[in-house]
VOGU-3710 file (C-alpha; in Angstrom, 3 decimals, decimal comma):
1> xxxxxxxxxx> -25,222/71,471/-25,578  -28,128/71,930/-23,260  -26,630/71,702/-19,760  -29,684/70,583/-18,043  -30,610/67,753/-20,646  -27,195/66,610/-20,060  -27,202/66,447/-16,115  -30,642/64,395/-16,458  -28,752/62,171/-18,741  -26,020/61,134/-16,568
11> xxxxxxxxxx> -28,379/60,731/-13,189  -30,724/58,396/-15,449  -27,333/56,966/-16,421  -26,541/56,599/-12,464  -29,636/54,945/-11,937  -29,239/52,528/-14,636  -25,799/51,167/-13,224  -27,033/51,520/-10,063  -30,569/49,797/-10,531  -28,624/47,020/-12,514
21> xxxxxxxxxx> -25,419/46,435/-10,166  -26,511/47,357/-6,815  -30,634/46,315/-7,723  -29,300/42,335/-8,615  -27,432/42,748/-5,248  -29,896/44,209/-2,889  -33,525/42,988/-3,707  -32,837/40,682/-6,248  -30,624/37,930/-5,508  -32,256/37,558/-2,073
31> xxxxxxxxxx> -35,679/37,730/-3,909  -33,832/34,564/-6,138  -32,698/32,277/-2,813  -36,543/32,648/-1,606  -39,274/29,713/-1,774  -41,549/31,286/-4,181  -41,795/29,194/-8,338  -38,889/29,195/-10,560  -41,266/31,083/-13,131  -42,032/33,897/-10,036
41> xxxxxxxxxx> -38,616/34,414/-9,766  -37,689/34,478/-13,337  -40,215/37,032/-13,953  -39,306/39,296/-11,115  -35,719/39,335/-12,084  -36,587/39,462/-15,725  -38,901/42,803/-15,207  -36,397/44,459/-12,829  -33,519/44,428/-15,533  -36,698/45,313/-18,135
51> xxxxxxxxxx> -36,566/48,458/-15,601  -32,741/48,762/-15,987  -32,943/48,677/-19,446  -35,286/51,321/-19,554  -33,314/53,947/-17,834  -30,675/52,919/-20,059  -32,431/53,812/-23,147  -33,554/57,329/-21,289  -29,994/57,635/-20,904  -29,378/57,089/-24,560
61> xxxxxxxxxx> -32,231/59,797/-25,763  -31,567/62,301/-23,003  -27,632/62,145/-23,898  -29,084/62,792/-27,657  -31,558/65,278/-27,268  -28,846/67,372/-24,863  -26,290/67,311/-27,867  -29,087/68,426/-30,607  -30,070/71,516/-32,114  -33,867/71,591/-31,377
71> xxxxxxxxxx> -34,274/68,750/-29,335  -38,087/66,553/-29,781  -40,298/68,268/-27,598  -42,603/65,492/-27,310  -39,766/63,221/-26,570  -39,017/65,158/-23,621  -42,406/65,573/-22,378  -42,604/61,841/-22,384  -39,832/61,317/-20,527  -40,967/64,236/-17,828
81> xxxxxxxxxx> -44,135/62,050/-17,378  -42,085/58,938/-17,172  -39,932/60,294/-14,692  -42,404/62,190/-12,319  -44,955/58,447/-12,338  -41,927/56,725/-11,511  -40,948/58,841/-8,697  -44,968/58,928/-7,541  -44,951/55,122/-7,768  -42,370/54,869/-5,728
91> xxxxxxxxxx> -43,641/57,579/-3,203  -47,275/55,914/-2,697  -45,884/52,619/-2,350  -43,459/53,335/0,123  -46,058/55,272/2,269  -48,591/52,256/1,468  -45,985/50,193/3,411  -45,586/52,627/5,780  -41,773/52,556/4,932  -38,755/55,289/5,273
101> xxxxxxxxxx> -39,447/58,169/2,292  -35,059/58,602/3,928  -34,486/55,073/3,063  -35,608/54,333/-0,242  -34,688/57,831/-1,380  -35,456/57,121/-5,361  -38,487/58,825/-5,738  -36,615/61,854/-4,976  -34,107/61,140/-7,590  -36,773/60,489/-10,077
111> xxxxxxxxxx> -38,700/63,853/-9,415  -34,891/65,596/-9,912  -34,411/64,015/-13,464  -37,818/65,286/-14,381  -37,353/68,786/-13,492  -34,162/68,657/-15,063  -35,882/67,625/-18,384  -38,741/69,875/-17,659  -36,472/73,184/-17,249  -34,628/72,218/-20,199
//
């Protein structure tokens, strides 16, 4: 088993449970209670769990390419890029808001999964 395909697997895991639990908590459900159209807030909620979803299906290849014998290597490059974007989106646009890099940590997170896949 390839240790470090493995540890990427269960932090995308992590964030999957953790963008879908504590993500419908946080900046969802007050998103929901807010003024803006039913349709607005239909689609926001519908492309955050899209998001969830997503690092659920990462989960799912990284947890399969860990337990194989040569593992696709452009799977894994895809999912380096994935990761590293998602942590740079995340970056700019808390900057661009002249937010806490401390507070919304995720980026961070992101960039770790990637390496992880990368060093693999």
């Amino acid at each position: 088993m390839n240790t470090l395909l493995f540890i990427a697997a269960i932090l995308s895991a992590v964030a999957c449970v953790a963008h879908g639990v504590l993500g419908q908590k946080a900046p969802v459900q007050p998103m929901l209670q807010t003024d803006i159209s039913q349709v607005s807030k239909l689609e926001l909620a519908g492309v955050w769990h899209l998001v969830t979803l997503g690092f659920g299906l990462t989960s799912v290849a990284l947890f399969t390419s860990a337990r194989a014998v040569e593992p696709s290597a452009a799977l894994l490059q895809f999912l380096v890029w994935q990761f590293v974007l998602y942590g740079v989106a995340i970056f700019v646009i808390v900057i661009w808001q002249r937010g806490s890099l401390l507070k919304v940590p995720q980026w961070l997170l992101m960039w770790i999964i990637a390496a992880l896949i990368y060093w693999s």
